[in-house]
N, CA and C atoms as a LAMMPS dump frame, in Angstrom:
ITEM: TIMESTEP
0
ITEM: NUMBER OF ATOMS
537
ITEM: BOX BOUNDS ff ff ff
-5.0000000000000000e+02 5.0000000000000000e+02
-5.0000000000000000e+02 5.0000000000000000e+02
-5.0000000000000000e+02 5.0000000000000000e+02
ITEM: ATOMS id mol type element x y z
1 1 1 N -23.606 18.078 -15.514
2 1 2 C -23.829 16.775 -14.902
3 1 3 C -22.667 16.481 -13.951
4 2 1 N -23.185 16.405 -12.653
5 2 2 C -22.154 16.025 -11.71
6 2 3 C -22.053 14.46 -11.612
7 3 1 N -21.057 14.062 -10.967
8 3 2 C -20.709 12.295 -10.496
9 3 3 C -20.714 12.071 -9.38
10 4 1 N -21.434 10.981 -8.705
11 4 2 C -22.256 11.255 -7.2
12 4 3 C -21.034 9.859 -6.875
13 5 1 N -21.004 10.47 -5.403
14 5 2 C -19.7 9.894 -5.005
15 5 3 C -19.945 8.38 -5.035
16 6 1 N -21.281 7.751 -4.832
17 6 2 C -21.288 5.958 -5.19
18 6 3 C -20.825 6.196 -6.979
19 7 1 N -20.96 6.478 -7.528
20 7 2 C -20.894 6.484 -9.22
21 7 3 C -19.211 6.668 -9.405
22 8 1 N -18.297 7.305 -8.504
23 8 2 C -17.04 7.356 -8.748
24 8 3 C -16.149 6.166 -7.692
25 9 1 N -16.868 5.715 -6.771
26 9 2 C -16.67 4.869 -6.235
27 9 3 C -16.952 3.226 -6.363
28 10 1 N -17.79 3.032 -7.387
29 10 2 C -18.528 1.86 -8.678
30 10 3 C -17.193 1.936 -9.38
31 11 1 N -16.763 2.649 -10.107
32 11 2 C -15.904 3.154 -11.22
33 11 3 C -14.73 2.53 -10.838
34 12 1 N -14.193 3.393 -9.417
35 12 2 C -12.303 3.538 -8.778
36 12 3 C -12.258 1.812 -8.805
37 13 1 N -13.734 0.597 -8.358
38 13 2 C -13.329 -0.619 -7.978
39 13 3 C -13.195 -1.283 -9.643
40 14 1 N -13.335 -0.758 -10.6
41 14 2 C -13.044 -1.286 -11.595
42 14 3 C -10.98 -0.636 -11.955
43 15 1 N -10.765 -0.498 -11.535
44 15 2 C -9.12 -0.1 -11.442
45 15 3 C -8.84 -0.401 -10.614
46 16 1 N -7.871 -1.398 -11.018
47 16 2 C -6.964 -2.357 -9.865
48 16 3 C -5.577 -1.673 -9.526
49 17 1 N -5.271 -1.946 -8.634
50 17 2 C -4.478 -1.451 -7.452
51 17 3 C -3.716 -2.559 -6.825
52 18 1 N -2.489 -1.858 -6.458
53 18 2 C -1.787 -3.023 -5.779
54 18 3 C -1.838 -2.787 -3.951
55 19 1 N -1.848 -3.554 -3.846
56 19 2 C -2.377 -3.525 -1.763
57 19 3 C -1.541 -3.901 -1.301
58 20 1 N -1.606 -2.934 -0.447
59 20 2 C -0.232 -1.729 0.5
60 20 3 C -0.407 -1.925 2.038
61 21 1 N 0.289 -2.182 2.773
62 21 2 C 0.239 -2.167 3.994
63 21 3 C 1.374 -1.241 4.512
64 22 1 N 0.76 0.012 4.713
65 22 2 C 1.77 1.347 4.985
66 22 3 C 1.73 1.531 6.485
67 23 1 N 2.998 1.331 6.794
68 23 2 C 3.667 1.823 8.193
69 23 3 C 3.897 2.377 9.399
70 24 1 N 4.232 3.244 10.251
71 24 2 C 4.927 4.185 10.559
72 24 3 C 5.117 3.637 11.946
73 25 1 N 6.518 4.286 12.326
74 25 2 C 6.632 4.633 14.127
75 25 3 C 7.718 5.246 14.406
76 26 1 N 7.313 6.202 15.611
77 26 2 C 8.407 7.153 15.811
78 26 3 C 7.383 7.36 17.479
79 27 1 N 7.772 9.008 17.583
80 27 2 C 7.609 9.459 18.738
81 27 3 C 5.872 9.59 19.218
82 28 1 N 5.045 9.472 17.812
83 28 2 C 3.75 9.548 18.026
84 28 3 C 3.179 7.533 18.439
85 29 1 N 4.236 7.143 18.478
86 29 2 C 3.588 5.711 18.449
87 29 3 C 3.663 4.623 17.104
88 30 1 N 2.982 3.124 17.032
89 30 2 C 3.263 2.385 16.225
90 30 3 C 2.21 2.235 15.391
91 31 1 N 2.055 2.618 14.24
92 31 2 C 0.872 2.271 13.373
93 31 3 C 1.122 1.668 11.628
94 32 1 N -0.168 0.912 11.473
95 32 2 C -0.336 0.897 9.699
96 32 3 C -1.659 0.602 9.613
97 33 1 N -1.765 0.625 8.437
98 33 2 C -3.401 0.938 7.785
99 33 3 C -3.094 -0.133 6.362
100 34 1 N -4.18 -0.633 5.564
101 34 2 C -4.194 -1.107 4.463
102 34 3 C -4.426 0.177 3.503
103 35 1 N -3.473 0.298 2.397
104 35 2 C -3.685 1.53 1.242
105 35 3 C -3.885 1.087 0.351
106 36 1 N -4.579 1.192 -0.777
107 36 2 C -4.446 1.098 -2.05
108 36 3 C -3.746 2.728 -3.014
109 37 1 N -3.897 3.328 -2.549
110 37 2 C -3.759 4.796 -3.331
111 37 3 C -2.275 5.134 -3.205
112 38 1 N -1.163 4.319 -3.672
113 38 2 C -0.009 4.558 -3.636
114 38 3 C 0.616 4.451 -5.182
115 39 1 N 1.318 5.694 -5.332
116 39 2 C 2.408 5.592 -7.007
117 39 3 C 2.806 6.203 -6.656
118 40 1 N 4.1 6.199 -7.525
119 40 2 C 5.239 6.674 -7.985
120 40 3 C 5.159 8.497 -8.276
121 41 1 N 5.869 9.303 -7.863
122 41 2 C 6 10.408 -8.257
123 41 3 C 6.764 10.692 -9.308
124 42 1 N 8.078 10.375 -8.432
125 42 2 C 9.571 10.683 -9.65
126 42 3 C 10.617 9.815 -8.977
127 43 1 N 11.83 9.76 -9.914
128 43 2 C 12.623 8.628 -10.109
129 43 3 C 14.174 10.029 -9.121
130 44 1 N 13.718 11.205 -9.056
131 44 2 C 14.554 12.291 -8.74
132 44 3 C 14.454 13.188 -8.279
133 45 1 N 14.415 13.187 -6.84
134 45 2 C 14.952 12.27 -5.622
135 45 3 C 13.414 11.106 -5.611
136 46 1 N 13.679 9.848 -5.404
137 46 2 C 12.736 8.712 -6.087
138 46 3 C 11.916 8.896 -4.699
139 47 1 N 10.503 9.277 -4.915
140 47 2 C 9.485 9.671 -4.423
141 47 3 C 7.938 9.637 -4.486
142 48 1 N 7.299 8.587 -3.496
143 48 2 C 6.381 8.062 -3.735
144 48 3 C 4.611 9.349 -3.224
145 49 1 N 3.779 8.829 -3.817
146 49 2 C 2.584 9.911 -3.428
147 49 3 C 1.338 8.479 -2.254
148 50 1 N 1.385 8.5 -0.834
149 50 2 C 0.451 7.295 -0.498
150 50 3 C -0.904 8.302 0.44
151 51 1 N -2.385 8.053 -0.119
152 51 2 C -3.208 8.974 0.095
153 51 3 C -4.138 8.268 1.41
154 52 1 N -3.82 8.815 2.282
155 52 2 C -4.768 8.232 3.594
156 52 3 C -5.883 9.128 3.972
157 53 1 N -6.679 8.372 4.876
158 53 2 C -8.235 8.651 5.012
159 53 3 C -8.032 9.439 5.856
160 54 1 N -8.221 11.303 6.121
161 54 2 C -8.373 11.938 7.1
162 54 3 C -9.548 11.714 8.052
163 55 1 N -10.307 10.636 8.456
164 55 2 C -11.116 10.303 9.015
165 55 3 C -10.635 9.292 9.594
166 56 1 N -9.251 8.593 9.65
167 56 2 C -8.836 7.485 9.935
168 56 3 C -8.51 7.996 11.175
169 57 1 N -8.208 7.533 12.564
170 57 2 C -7.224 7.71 13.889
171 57 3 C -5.777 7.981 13.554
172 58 1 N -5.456 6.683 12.211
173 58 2 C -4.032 6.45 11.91
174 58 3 C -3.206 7.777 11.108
175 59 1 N -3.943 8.307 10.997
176 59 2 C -3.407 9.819 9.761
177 59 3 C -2.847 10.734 10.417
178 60 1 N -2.702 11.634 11.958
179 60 2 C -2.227 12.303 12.821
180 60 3 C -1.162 11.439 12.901
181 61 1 N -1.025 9.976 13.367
182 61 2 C -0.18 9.462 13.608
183 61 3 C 1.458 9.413 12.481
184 62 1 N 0.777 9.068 11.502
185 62 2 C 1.733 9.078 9.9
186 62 3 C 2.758 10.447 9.653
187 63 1 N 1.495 11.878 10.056
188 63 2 C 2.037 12.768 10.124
189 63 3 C 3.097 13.291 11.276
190 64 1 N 2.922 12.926 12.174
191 64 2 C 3.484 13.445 13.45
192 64 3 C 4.622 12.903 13.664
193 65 1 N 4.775 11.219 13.336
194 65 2 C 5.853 10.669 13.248
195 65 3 C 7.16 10.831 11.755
196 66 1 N 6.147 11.279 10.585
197 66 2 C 7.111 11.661 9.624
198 66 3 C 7.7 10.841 8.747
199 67 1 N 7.677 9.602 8.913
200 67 2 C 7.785 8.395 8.654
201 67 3 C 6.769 7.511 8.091
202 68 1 N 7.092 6.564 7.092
203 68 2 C 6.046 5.511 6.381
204 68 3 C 7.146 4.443 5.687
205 69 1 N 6.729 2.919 5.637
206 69 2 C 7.116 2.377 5.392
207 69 3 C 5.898 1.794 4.038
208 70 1 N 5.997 1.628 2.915
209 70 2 C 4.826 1.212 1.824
210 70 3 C 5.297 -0.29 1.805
211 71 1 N 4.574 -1.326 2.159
212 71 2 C 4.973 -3.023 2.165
213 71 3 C 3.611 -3.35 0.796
214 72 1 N 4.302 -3.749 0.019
215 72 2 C 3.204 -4.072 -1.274
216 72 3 C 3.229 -5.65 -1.005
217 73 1 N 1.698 -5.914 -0.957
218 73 2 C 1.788 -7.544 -0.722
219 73 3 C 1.64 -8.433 -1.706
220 74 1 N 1.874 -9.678 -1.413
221 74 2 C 1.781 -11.203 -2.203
222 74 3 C 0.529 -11.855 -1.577
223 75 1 N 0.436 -12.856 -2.367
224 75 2 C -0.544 -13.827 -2.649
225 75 3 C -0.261 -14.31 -1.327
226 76 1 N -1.642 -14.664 -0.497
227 76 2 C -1.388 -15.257 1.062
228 76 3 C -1.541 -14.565 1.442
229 77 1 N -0.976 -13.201 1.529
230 77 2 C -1.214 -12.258 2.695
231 77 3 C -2.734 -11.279 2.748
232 78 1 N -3.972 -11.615 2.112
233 78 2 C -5.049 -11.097 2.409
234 78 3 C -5.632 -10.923 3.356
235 79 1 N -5.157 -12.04 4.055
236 79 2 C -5.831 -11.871 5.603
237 79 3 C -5.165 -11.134 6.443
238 80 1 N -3.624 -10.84 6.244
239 80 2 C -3.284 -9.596 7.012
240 80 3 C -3.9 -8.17 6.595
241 81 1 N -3.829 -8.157 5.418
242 81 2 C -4.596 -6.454 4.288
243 81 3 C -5.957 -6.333 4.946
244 82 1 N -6.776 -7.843 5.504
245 82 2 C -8.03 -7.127 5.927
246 82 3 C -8.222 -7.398 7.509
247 83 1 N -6.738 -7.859 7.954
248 83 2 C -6.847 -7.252 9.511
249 83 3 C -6.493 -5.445 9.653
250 84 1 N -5.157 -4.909 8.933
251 84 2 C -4.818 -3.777 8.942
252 84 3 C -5.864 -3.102 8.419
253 85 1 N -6.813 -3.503 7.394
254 85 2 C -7.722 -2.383 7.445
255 85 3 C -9.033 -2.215 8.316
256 86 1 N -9.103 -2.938 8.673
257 86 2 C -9.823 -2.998 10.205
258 86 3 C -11.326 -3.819 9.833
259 87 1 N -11.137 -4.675 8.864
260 87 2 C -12.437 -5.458 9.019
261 87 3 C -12.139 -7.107 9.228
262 88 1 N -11.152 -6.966 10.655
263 88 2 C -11.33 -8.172 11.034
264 88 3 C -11.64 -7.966 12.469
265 89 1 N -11.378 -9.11 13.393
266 89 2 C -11.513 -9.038 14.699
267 89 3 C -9.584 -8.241 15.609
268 90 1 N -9.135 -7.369 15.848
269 90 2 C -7.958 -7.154 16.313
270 90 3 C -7.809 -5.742 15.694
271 91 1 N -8.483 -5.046 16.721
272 91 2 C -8.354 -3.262 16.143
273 91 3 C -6.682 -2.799 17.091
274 92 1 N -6.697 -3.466 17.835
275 92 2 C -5.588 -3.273 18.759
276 92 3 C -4.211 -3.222 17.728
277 93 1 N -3.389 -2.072 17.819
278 93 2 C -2.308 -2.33 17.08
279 93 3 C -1.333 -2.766 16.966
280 94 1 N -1.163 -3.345 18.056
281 94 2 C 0.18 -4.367 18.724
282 94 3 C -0.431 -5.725 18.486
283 95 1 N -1.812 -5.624 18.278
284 95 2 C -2.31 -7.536 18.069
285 95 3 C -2.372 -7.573 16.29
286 96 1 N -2.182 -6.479 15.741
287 96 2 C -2.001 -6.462 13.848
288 96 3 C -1.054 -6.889 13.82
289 97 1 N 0.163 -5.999 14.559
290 97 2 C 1.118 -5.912 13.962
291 97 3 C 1.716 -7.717 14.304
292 98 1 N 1 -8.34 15.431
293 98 2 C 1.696 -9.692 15.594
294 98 3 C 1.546 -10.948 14.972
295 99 1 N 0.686 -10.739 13.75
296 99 2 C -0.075 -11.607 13.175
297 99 3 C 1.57 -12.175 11.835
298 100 1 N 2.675 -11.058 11.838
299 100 2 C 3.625 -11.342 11.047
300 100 3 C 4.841 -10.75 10.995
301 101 1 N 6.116 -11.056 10.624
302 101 2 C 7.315 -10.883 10.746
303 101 3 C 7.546 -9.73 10.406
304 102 1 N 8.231 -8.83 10.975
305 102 2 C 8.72 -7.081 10.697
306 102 3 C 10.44 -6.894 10.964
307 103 1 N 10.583 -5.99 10.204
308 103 2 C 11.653 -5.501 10.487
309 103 3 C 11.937 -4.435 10.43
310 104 1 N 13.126 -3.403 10.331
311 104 2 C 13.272 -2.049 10.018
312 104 3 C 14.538 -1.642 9.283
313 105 1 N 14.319 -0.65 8.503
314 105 2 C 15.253 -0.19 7.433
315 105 3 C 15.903 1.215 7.875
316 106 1 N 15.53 1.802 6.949
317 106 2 C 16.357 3.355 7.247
318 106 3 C 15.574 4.151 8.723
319 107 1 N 14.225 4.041 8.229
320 107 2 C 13.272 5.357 9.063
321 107 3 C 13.072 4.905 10.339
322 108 1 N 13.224 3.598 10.702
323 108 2 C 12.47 2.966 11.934
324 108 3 C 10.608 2.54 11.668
325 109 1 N 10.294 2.655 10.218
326 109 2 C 9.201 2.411 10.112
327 109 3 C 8.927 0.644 9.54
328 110 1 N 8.117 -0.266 10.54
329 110 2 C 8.142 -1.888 10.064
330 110 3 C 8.401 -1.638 8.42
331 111 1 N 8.942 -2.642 8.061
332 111 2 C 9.106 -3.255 6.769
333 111 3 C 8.643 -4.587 6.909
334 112 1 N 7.716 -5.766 6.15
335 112 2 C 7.166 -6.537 6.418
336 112 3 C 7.601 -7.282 5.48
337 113 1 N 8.19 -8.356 6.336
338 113 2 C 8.693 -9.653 5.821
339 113 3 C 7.922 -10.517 4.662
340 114 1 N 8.497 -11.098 3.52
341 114 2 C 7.616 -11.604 3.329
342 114 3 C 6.79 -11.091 1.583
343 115 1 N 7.079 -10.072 1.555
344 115 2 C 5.795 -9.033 0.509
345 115 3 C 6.853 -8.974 -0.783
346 116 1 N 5.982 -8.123 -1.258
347 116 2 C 6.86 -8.325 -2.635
348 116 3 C 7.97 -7.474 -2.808
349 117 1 N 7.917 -5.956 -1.685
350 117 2 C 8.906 -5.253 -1.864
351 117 3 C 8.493 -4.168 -0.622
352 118 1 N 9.495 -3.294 -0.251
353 118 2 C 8.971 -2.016 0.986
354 118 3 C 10.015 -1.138 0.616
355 119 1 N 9.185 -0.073 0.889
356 119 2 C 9.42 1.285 0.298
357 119 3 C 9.519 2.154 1.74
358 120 1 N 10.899 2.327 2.381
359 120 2 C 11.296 3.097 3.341
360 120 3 C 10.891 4.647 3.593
361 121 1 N 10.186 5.442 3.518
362 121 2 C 10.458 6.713 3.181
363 121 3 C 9.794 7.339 4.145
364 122 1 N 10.613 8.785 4.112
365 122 2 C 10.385 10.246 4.731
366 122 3 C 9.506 11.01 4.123
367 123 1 N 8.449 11.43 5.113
368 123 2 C 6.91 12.445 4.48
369 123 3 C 7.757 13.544 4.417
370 124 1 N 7.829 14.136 2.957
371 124 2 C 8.183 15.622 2.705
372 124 3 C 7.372 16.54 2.534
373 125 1 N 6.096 16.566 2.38
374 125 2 C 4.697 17.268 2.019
375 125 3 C 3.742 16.48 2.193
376 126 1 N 2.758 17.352 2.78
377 126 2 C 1.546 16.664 3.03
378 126 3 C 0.51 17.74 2.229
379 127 1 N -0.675 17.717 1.563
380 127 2 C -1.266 18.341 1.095
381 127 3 C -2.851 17.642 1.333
382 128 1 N -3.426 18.422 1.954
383 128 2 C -5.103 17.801 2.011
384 128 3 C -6.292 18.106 1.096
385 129 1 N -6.428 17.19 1.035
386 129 2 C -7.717 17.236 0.041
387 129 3 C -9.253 16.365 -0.034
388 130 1 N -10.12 17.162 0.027
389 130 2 C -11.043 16.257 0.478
390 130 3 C -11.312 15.666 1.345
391 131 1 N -11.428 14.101 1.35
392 131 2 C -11.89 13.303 2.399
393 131 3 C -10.396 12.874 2.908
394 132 1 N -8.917 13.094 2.381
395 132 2 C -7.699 12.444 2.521
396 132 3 C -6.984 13.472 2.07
397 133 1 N -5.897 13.023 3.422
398 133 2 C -4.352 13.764 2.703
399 133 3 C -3.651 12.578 2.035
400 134 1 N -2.786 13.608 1.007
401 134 2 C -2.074 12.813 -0.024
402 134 3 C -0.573 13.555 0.823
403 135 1 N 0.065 12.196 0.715
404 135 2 C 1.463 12.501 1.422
405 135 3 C 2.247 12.145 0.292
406 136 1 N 3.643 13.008 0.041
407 136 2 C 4.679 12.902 -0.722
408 136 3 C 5.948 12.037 -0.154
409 137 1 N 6.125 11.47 0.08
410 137 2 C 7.091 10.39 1.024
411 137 3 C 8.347 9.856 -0.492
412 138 1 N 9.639 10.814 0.54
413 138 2 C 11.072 10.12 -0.626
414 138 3 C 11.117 9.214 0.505
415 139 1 N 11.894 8.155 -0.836
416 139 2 C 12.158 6.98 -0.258
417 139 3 C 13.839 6.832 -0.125
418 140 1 N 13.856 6.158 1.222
419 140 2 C 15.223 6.386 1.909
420 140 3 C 16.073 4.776 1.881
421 141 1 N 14.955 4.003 1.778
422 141 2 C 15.68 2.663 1.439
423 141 3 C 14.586 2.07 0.417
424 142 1 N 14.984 0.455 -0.369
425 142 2 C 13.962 -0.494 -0.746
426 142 3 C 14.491 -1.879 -0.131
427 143 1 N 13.868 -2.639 -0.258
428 143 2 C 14.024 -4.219 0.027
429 143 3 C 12.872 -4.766 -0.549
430 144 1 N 13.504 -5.379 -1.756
431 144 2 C 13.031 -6.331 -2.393
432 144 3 C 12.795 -7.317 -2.078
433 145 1 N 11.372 -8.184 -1.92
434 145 2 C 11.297 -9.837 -1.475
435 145 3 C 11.194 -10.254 -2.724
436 146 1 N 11.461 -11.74 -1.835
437 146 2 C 11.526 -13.05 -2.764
438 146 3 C 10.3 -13.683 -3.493
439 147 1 N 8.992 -12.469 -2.728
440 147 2 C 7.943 -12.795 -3.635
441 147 3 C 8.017 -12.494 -5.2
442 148 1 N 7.766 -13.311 -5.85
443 148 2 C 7.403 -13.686 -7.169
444 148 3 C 6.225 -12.791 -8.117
445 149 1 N 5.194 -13.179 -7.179
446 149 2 C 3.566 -12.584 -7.319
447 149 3 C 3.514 -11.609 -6.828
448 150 1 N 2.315 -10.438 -6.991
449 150 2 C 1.58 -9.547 -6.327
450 150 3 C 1.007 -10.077 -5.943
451 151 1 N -0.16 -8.772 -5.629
452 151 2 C -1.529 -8.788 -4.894
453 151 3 C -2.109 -7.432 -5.374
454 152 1 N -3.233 -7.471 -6.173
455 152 2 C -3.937 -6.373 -6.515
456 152 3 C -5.769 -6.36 -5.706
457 153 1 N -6.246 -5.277 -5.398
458 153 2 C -7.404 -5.089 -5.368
459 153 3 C -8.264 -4.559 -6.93
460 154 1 N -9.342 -5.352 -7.115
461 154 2 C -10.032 -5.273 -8.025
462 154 3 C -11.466 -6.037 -7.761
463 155 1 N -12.563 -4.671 -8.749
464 155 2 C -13.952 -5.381 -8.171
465 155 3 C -14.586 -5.697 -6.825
466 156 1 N -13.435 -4.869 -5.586
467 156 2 C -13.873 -5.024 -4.593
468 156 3 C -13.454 -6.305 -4.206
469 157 1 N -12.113 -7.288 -4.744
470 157 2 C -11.798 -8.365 -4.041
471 157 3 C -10.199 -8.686 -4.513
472 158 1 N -9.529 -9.518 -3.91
473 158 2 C -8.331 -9.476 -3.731
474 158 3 C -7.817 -10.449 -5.064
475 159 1 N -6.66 -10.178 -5.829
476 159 2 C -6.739 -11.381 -7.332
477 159 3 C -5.201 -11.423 -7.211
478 160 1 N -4.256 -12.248 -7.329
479 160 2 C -2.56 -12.748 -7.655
480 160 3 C -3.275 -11.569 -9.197
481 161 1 N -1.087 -11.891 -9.114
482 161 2 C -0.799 -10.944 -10.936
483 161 3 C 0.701 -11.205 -10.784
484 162 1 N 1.442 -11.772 -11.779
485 162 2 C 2.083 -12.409 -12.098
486 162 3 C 2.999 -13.027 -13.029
487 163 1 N 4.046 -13.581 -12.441
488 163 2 C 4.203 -14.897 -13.406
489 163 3 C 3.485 -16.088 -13.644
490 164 1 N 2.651 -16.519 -12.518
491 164 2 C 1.942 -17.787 -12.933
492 164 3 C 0.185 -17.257 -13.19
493 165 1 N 0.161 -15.737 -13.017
494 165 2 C -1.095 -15.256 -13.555
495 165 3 C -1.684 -15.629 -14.653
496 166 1 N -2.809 -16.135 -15.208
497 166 2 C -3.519 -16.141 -16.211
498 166 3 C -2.97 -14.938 -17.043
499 167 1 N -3.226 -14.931 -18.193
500 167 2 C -3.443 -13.916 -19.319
501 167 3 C -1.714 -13.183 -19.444
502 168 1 N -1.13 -13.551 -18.793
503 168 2 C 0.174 -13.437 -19.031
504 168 3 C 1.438 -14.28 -19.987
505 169 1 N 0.714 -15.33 -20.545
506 169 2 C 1.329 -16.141 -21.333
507 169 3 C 0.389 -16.407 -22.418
508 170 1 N 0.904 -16.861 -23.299
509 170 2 C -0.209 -17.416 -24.72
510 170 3 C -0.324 -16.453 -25.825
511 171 1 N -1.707 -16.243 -25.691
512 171 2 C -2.379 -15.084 -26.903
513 171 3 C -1.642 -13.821 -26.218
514 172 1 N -1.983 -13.638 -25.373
515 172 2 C -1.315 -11.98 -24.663
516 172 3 C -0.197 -11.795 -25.616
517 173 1 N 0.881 -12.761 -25.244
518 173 2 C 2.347 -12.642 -25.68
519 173 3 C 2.354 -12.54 -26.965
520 174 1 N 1.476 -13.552 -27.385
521 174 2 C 2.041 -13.133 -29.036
522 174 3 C 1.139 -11.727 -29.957
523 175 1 N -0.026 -11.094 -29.04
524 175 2 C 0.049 -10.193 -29.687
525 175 3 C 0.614 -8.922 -29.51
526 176 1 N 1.628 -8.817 -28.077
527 176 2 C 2.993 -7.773 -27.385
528 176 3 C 3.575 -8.239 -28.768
529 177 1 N 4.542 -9.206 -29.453
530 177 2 C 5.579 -9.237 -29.891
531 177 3 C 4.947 -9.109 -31.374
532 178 1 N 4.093 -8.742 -31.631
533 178 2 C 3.461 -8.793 -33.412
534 178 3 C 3.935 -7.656 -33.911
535 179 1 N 4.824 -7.335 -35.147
536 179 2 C 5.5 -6.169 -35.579
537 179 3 C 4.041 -4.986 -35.535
């Protein structure tokens, strides 16, 4: 019995994800895309895995420049996550990128003001698979924001997670601390 790609794609929207607005610019030009498919590799040399759509324009670009910046967002910023992923009006990438405050860290890749944290890093491997390459990117700086909250994708829609999140206080807690 095989799993037909709507049946694993039903499934992936029941696993929530935190939403990524990944980076880059260098000599190929200025780009980012909305990701969800970003974790942690290893803590040594601290190295992240972020998997983009080889069907995207933006994926030659990521590679060529070598560079990625991972901006994990907060509460509010949905409407940027679904301009960068291209289901708003502004495919133009200089009219994304103006919708909010940037800056730059180690790589020269935006870091975005604002989010809950950005993850500087250098593509060390790229490996393709399927419909996407999965890029290995060490990370060369962090900057932590002052956001509080996330932002996860789940069910196909955008939900806070938190300190002032539901299900994080009350019954939760007291059955974490029950011997």
């Amino acid at each position: 019995m095989s799993v037909t790609r709507q049946e694993f794609r039903d499934a992936m929207a029941r696993l929530g994800a935190a939403v990524n607005i990944v980076t880059t610019d260098g000599p190929a030009g200025l780009g980012g895309m909305t990701v969800s498919a970003v974790c942690s590799v290893t803590d040594d040399p601290p190295t992240l895995l972020v998997c983009l759509n080889r069907g995207s324009p933006q994926n030659r670009l990521f590679k060529d420049n070598g560079v990625l910046c991972v901006n994990s967002l907060a509460p509010g910023q949905e409407g940027l996550s679904a301009r960068f992923a291209g289901r708003s009006a502004g495919a133009d990438m200089a009219e994304r990128f103006s919708h909010a405050t940037w800056g730059l860290l180690a790589t020269g890749a935006p870091a975005l003001d604002g989010c809950t944290v950005s993850f500087d890093c250098r593509i060390v491997d790229v490996v393709e698979r399927g419909t996407h390459s999965v890029l290995f990117a060490e990370v060369q700086a962090v900057r932590q924001g002052a956001a509080s909250r996330g932002l996860i994708w789940f069910s196909r829609n955008y939900h806070p997670i938190g300190a002032d999140s539901p299900g994080l206080h009350g019954d939760h807690a007291e059955v974490a601390k029950a011997p």
